[in-house]
N, C-alpha and C positions, 0 to 999 in steps of 0.2 A: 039138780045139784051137779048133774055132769058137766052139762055145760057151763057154768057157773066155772067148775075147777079146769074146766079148756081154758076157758077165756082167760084163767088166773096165770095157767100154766105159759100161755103163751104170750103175756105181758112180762112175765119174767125172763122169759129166755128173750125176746127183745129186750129187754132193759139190760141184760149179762153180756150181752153183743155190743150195746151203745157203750158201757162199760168198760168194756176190752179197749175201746177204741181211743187212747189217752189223747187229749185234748193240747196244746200248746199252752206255753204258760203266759196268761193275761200281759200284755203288753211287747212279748217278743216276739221276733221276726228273724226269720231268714237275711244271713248275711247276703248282701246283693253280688257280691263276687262266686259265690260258691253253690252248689248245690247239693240240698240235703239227698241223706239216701234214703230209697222210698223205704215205706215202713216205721219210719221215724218219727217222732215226736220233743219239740225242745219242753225239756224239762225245766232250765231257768235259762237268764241271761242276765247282762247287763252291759249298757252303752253309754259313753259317757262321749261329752263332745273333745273332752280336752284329756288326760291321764297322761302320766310315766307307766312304764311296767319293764321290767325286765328280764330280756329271753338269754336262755344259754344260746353260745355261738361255737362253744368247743366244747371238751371236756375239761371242767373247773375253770370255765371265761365265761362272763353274765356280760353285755350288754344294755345302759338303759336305754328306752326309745319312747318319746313323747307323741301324742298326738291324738286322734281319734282312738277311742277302746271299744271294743268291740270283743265279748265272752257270749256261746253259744253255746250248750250244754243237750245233747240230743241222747234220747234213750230210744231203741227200740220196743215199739209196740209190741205188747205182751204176745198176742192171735200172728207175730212173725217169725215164721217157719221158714226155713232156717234162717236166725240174722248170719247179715254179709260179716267176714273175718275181720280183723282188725287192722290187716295186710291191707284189704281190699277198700276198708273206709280210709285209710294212708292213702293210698293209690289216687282216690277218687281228690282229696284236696293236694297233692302231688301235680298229679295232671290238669286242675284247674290253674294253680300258678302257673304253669308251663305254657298252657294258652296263650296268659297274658303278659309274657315274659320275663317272669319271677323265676327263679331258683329253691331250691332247701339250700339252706345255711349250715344245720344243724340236726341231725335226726340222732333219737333215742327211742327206745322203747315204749310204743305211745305215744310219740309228742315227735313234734314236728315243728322247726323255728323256720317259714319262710318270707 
């Protein structure tokens, strides 16, 4: 019987690990310009080939802009200790336009037009 409730115990706590570990959501992908931050997981997305959408460029100026759409929605993995700031996830897509010789447009609290 002991071994019996090891064997049980220890399929569980495997299974609560694999569990932890959230999965991406079926069909999305990593934008190819950017990079996630480790620990993350996309929780949805959506891409379309063709869309309008439009970004603030000031305070109370919207600009529309056609083209490629591209929405990537990342949560942090539950087992991540401590997640990165929201400073430092800024930072990270900040510095990648700058690479590739993009600017910010437009910054607000959480959000970033560039």
């Amino acid at each position: 019987m002991n071994r019996i409730l090891t064997v049980f115990l220890g399929l569980f706590i495997c299974s609560s690990v694999a569990y932890a570990q959230q999965n991406d959501a079926r069909g999305c992908e990593d934008h190819p310009l950017f990079t996630r931050m480790p620990g993350y997981w996309i929780h949805n997305c959506d891409q379309r080939e063709f869309n309008t959408h439009q970004f603030r460029i000031a305070p109370g100026q919207k600009q529309d802009v056609e083209g490629r759409y591209w929405r990537v929605a990342f949560y942090p993995q539950s087992t991540l200790k401590p997640a990165p700031s929201e400073v430092q996830i800024l930072r990270n897509f900040e510095n990648a336009i700058a690479k590739l010789g993009g600017r910010v447009v437009y910054k607000e609290k959480g959000r970033l037009t560039l």
